[in-house]
C-alpha positions as CSV (number, residue, x, y, z in Angstrom):
1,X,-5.1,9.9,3.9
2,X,-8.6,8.9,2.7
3,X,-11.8,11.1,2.9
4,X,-13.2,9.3,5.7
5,X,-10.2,9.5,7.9
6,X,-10.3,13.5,7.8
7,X,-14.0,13.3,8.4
8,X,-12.9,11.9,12.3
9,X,-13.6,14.4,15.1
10,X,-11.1,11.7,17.0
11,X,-7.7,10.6,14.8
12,X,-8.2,6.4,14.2
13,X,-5.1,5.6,15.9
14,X,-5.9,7.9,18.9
15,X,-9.6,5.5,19.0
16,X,-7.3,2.2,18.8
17,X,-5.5,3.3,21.7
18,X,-8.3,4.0,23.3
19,X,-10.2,0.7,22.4
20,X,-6.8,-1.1,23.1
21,X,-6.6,0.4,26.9
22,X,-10.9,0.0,27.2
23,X,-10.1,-3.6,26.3
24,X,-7.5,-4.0,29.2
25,X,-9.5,-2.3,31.9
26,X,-12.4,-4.5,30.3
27,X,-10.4,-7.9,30.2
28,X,-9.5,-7.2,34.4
29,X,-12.5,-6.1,35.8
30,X,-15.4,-8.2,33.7
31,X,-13.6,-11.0,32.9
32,X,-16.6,-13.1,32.1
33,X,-18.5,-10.5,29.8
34,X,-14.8,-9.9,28.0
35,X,-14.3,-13.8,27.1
36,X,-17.3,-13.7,25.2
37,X,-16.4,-11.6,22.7
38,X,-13.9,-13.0,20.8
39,X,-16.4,-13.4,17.9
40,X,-16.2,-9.8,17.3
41,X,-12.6,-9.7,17.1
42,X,-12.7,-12.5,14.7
43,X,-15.2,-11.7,12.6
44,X,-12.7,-8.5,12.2
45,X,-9.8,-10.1,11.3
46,X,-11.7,-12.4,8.4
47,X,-13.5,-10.0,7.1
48,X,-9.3,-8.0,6.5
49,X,-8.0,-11.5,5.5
50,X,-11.1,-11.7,3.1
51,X,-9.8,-9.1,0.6
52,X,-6.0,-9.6,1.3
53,X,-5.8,-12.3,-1.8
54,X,-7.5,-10.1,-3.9
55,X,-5.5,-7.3,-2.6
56,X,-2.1,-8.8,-2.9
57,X,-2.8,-10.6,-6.4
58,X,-4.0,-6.7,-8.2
59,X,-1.0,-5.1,-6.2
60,X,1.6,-7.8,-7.4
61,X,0.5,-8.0,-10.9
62,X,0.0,-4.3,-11.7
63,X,3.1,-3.3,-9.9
64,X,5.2,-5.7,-12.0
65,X,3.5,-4.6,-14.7
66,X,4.5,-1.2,-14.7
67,X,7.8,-2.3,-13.8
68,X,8.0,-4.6,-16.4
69,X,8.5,-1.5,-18.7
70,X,11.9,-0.9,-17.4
71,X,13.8,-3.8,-16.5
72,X,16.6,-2.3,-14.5
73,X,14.5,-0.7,-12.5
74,X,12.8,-3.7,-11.7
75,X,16.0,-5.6,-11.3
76,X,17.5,-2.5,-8.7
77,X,14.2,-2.8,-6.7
78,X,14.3,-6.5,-6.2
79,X,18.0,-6.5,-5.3
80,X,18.1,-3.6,-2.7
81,X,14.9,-5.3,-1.0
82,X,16.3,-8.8,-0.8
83,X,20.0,-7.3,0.4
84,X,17.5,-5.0,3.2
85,X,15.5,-8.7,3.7
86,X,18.6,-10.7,4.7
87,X,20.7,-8.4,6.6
88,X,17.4,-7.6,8.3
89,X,17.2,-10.8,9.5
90,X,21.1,-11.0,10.7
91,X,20.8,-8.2,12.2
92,X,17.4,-9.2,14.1
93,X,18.8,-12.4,15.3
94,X,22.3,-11.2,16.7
95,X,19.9,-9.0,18.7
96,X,17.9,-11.6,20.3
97,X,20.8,-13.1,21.0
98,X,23.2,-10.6,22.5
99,X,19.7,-9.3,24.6
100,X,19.3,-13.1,25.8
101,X,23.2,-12.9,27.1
102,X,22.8,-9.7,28.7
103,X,19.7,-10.8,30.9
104,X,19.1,-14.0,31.0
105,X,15.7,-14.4,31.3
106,X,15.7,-18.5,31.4
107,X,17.8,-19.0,33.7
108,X,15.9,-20.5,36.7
109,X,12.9,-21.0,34.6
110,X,10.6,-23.6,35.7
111,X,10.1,-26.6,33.6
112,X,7.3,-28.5,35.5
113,X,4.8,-26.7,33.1
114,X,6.0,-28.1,30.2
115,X,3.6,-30.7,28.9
116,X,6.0,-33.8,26.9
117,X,2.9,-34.4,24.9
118,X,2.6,-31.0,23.0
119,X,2.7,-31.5,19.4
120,X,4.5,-29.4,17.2
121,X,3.7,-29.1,13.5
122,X,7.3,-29.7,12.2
123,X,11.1,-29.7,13.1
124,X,12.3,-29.1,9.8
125,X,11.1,-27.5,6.3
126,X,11.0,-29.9,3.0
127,X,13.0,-27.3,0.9
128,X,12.0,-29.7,-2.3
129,X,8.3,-29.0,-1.5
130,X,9.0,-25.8,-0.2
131,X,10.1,-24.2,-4.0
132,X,7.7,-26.6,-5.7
133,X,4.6,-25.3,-3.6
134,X,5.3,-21.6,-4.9
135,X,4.4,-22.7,-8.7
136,X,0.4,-23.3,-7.8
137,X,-1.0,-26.1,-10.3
138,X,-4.7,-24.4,-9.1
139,X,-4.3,-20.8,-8.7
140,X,-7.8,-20.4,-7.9
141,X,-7.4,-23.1,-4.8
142,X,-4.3,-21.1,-4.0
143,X,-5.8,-18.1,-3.6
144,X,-9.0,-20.2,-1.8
145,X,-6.5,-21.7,0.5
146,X,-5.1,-18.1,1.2
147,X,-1.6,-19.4,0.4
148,X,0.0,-16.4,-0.6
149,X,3.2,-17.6,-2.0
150,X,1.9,-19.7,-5.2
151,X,-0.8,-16.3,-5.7
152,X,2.6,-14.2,-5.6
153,X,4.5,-16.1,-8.5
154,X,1.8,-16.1,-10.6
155,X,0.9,-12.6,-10.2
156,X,4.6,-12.1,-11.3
157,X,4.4,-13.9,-14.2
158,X,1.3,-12.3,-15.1
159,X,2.5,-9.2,-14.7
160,X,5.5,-9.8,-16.9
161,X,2.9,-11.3,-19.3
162,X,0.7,-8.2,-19.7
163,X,4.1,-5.5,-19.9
164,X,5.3,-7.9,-22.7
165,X,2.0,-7.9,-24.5
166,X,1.7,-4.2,-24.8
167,X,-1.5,-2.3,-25.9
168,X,-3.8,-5.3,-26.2
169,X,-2.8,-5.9,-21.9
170,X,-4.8,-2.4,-21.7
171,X,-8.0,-3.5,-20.8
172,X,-7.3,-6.0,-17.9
173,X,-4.6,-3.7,-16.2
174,X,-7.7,-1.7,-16.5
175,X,-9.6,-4.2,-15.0
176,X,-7.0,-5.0,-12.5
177,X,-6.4,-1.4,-11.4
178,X,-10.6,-1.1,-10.6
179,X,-10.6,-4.2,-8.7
180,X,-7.5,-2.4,-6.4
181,X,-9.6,0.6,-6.2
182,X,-12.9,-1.2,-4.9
183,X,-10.4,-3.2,-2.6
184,X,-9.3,-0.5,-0.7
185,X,-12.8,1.0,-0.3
186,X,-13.9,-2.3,1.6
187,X,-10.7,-1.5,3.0
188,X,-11.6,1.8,4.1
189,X,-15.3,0.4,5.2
190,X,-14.0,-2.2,7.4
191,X,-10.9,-0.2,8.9
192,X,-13.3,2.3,10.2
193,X,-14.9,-0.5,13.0
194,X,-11.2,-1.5,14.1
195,X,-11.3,0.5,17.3
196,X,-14.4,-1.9,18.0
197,X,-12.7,-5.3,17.4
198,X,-9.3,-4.0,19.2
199,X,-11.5,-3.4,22.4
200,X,-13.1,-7.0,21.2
201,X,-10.0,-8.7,20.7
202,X,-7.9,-7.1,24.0
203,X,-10.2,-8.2,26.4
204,X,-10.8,-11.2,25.5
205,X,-6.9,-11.9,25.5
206,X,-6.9,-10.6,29.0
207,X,-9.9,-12.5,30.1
208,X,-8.4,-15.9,28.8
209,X,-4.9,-15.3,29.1
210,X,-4.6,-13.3,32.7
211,X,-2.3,-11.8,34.6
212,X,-0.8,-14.4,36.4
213,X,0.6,-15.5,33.0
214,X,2.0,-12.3,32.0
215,X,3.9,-12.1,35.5
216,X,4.8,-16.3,35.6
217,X,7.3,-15.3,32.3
218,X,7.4,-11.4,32.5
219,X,11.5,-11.4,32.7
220,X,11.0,-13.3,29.1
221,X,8.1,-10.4,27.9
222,X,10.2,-7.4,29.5
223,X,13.2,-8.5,27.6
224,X,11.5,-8.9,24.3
225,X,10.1,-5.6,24.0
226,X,13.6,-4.4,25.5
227,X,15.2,-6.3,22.2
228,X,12.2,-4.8,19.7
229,X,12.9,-0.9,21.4
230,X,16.2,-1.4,20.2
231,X,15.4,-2.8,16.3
232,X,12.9,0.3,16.8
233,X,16.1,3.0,17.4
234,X,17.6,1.0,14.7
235,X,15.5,1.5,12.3
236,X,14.7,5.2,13.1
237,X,18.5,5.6,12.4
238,X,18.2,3.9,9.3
239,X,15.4,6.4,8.5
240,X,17.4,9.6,9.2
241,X,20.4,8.0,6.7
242,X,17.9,7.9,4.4
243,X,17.0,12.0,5.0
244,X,13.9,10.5,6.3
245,X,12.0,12.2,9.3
246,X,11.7,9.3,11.7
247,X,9.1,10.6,14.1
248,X,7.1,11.4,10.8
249,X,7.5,8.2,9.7
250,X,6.3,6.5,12.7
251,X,3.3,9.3,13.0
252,X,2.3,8.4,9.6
253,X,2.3,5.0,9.8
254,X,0.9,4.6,13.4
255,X,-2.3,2.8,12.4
256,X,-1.1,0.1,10.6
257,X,1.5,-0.6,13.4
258,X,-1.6,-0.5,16.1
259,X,-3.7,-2.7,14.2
260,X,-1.0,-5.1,13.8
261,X,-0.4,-4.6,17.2
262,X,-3.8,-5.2,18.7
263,X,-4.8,-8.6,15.7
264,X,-1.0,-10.3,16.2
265,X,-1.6,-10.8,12.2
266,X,0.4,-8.9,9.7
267,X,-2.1,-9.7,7.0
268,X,-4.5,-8.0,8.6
269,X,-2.4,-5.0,8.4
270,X,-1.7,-5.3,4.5
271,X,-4.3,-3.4,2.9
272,X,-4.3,-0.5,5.3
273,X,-0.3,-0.2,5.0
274,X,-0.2,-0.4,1.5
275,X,-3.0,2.5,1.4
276,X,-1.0,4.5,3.8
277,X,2.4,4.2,2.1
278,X,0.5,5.3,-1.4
279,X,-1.1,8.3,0.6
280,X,2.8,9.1,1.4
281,X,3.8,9.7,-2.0
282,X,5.4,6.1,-2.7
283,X,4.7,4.8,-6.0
284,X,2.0,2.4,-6.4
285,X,4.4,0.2,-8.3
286,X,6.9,0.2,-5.2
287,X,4.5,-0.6,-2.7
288,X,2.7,-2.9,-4.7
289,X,5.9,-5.2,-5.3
290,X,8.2,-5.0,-2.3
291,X,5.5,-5.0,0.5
292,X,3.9,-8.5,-0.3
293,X,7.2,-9.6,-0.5
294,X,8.3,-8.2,2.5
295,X,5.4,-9.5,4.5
296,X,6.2,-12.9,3.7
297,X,9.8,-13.0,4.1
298,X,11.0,-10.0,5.8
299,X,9.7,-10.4,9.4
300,X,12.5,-8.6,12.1
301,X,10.8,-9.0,15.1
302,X,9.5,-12.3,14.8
303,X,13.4,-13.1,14.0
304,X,14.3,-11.0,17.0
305,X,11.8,-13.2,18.9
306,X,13.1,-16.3,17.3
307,X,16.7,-16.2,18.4
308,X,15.5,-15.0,21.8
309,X,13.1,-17.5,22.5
310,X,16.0,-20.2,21.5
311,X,18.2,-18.6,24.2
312,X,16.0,-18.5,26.8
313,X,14.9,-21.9,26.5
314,X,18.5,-23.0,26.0
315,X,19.4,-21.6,29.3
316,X,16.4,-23.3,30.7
317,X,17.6,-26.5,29.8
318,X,20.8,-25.4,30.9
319,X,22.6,-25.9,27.1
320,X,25.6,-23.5,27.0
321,X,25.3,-21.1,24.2
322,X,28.5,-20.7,22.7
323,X,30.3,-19.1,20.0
324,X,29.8,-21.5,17.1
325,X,26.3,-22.6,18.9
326,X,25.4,-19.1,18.7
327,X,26.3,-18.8,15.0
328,X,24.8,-21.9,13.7
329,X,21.2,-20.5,16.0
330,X,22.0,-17.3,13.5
331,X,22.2,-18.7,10.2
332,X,19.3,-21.4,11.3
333,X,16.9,-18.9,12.1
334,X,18.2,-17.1,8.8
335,X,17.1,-19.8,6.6
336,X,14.0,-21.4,8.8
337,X,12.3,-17.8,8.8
338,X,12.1,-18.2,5.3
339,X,11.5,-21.8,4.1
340,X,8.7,-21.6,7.4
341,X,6.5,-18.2,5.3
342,X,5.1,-20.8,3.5
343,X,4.1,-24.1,5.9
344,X,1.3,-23.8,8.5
345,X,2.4,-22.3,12.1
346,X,5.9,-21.1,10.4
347,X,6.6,-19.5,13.9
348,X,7.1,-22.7,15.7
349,X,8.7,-24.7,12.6
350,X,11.4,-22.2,12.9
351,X,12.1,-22.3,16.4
352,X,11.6,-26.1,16.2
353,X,14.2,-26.5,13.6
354,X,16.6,-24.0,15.6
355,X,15.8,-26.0,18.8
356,X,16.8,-29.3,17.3
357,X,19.9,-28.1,15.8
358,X,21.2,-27.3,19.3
359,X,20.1,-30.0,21.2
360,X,16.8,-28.3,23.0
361,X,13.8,-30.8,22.9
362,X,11.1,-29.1,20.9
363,X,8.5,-29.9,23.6
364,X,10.3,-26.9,25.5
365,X,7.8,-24.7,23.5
366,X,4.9,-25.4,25.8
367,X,7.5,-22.8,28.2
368,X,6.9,-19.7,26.5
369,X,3.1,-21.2,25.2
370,X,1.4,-19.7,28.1
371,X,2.5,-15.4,26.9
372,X,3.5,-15.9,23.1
373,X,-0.1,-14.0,22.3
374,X,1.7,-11.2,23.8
375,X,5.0,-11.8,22.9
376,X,3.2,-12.4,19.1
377,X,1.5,-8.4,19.5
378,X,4.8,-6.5,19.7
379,X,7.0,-8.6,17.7
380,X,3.8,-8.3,14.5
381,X,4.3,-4.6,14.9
382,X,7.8,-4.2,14.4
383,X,7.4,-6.7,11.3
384,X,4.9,-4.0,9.8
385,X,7.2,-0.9,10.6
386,X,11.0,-3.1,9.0
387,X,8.5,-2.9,5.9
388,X,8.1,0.7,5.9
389,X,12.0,1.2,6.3
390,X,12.1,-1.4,3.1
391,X,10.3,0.7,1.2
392,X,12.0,3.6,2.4
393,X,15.5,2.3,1.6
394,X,14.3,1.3,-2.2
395,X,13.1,4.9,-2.9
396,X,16.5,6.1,-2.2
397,X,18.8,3.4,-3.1
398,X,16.7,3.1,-6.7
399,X,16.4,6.7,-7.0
400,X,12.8,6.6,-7.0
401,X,11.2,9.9,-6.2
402,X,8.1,10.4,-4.5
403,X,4.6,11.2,-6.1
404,X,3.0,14.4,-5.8
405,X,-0.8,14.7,-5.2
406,X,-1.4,15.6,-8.6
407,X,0.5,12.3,-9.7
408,X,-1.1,10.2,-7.4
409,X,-4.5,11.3,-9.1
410,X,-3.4,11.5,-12.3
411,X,-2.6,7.4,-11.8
412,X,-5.3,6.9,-10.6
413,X,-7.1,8.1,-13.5
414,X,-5.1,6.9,-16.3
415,X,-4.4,3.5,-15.8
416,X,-0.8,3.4,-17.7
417,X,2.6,1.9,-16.7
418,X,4.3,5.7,-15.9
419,X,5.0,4.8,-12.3
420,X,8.4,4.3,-12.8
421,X,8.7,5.4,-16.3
422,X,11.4,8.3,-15.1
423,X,13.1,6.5,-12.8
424,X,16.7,6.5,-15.2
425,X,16.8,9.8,-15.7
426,X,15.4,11.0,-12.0
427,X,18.2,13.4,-10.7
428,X,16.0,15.0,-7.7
429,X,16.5,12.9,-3.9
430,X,13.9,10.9,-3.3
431,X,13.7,12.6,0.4
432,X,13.8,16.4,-1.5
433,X,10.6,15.6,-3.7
434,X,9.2,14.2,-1.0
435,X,9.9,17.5,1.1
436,X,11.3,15.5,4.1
437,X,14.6,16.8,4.8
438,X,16.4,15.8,8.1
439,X,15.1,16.2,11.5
């Protein structure tokens, strides 16, 4: 935990709760004052997506650089994330799905307010341009345009670049590691006002959006957050496996989770998870690797959401949901949730391209239009806390143990590629170096 956050008389994610519930009484009771301060909220959530590039591009390329020093490691890590990724994403879905079958929510769902002239971006993902948009012929307008795939491969390759080049690389990791020091002190800086923009950003959303909203689709809202409690017990199981503490865990992590929460943006979450994971004892390396890549393709509650939303418009439109209909709305989602990270409003690609498959007119979006900026707040959440259990399952499935304080500081003085320098011969649990035994 950084020096400022000690300094609190009031915990940060204790103040976000607090701003958070301000923000509702706010949103209800001065709705007029609360719909004019939206500013604040987004000048917030710029000022976090402002160093996320610069974040992400230090944390990718250092963290493969130190990797790049031991190539089974590296080749362990980015196996047991991509295995956690896709069965993640299964798993989400069959969830949506079976929580769709057990309530129902669409059923008698009124169609009148869907408008047949909403546009939607896309109904399907160019795979061609898809791959050949990751290989950035500009990186600089790639990281101007915030596109965070292309600025990802490169960092790779960088990475990979200054590990093969040896001691002459010294001075720009050097470089590189500074720059992810000063990043995380903005990060810090900016953090410290979030209570403020969570009040901002709440009450506005009330004031705009309303009540009578929530309650015209609260079946579909109530069933969501049913389907995201149980990913949530889920992954707390997952955690114990692990010899994880999952209340710990969840305590540690809280302010990360609220922001993401509060914004509905997982990038604006990025710099403060990756500082908090750090300040647990996981290797800069680790973090710096499998949590970009998790937050662009390992998003559980927005897959949850996904196969949900599908089922509940589907029963809507009163298309029967099958067996085989349900499995190809499974392995749709699968592959849409990926091939969308990259293309502008990914969220309603996917369900687009899951909507046309079964026969749904995409114009059945405008439905669920009215509450998906609630919907969007606890399915962002649980996308943050999947990545935590990612990085928990790599530390023990790669035999990576946790850093001690004095590691942690000794790394951050001496800028050279140790972080996973032991990881062959490491015989201690990752969960006994880290102290956390079972519950």
């Amino acid at each position: 935990m950084s020096r400022t956050a000690r300094k609190r008389l009031i915990p940060l994610p204790v103040q976000m709760l607090l701003g958070l519930m301000l923000g509702i009484v706010c949103g209800f009771v001065a709705p007029g004052a609360a719909s004019k301060l939206m500013p604040v909220g987004t000048a917030f959530v710029q000022a976090i997506k402002m160093i996320v590039v610069p974040l992400v591009f230090t944390a990718i390329a250092l963290g493969i650089y130190q990797m790049g020093h031991n190539a089974r490691a590296l080749g362990r890590v980015s196996a047991i994330s991509l295995l956690y990724f896709f069965a993640a994403t299964i798993v989400s879905a069959v969830i949506g799905l079976g929580i769709n079958e057990l309530f129902h929510p669409g059923l008698g769902a009124h169609l009148a307010g869907a408008d047949p002239k909403m546009k939607v971006v896309a109904t399907s993902v160019d795979w061609t341009h898809f791959f050949l948009d990751m290989i950035p012929s500009n990186i600089v307008a790639a990281m101007a345009g915030s596109n965070l795939l292309p600025v990802l491969f490169f960092a790779v390759l960088l990475g990979l670049a200054l590990a093969a080049t040896g001691e002459r690389a010294r001075p720009l990791v050097a470089v590189l590691d500074a720059l992810m020091g000063a990043v995380f002190k903005v990060t810090d800086w900016i953090i410290a006002v979030s209570p403020i923009a969570i009040f901002a950003i709440i009450a506005w959303l009330f004031a705009t959006q309303g009540g009578g909203t929530i309650l015209a689709l609260v079946k579909l809202v109530g069933t969501m957050y049913l389907g995201l409690g149980v990913l949530l017990v889920l992954f707390w199981v997952l955690l114990k496996a692990v010899g994880e503490k999952p209340l710990k865990v969840t305590r540690e992590i809280s302010e990360p989770v609220i922001l993401a929460f509060a914004t509905r943006s997982s990038e604006a979450t990025l710099p403060l998870h990756m500082e908090k994971l750090i300040g647990m004892g996981v290797p800069k390396a680790i973090v710096s690797v499998v949590l970009p890549l998790g937050y662009a393709f390992n998003r559980d509650g927005s897959i949850m959401y996904f196969a949900l939303a599908v089922g509940f418009l589907a029963d809507a439109y009163h298309v029967p949901l099958t067996l085989p209909t349900m499995v190809s709305i499974i392995i749709v989602t699968a592959l849409a949730s990926k091939g969308s990270a990259n293309v502008p409003s990914g969220g309603l690609v996917a369900i687009a391209m899951v909507l046309t498959t079964i026969g749904v007119p995409v114009e059945a979006l405008a439905i669920i239009a009215g509450v998906d900026a609630f919907l969007d707040m606890g399915r962002t959440a649980i996308n943050v806390f999947s990545n935590t259990v990612a990085i928990k399952l790599v530390m023990k499935f790669a035999g990576i143990p946790y850093e001690s304080p004095e590691q942690m500081q000794m790394q951050t003085e001496m800028q050279t590629p140790t972080a996973l320098a032991n990881v062959e011969s490491a015989t201690t649990p990752a969960h006994a170096a880290h102290g956390q035994g079972g519950a």
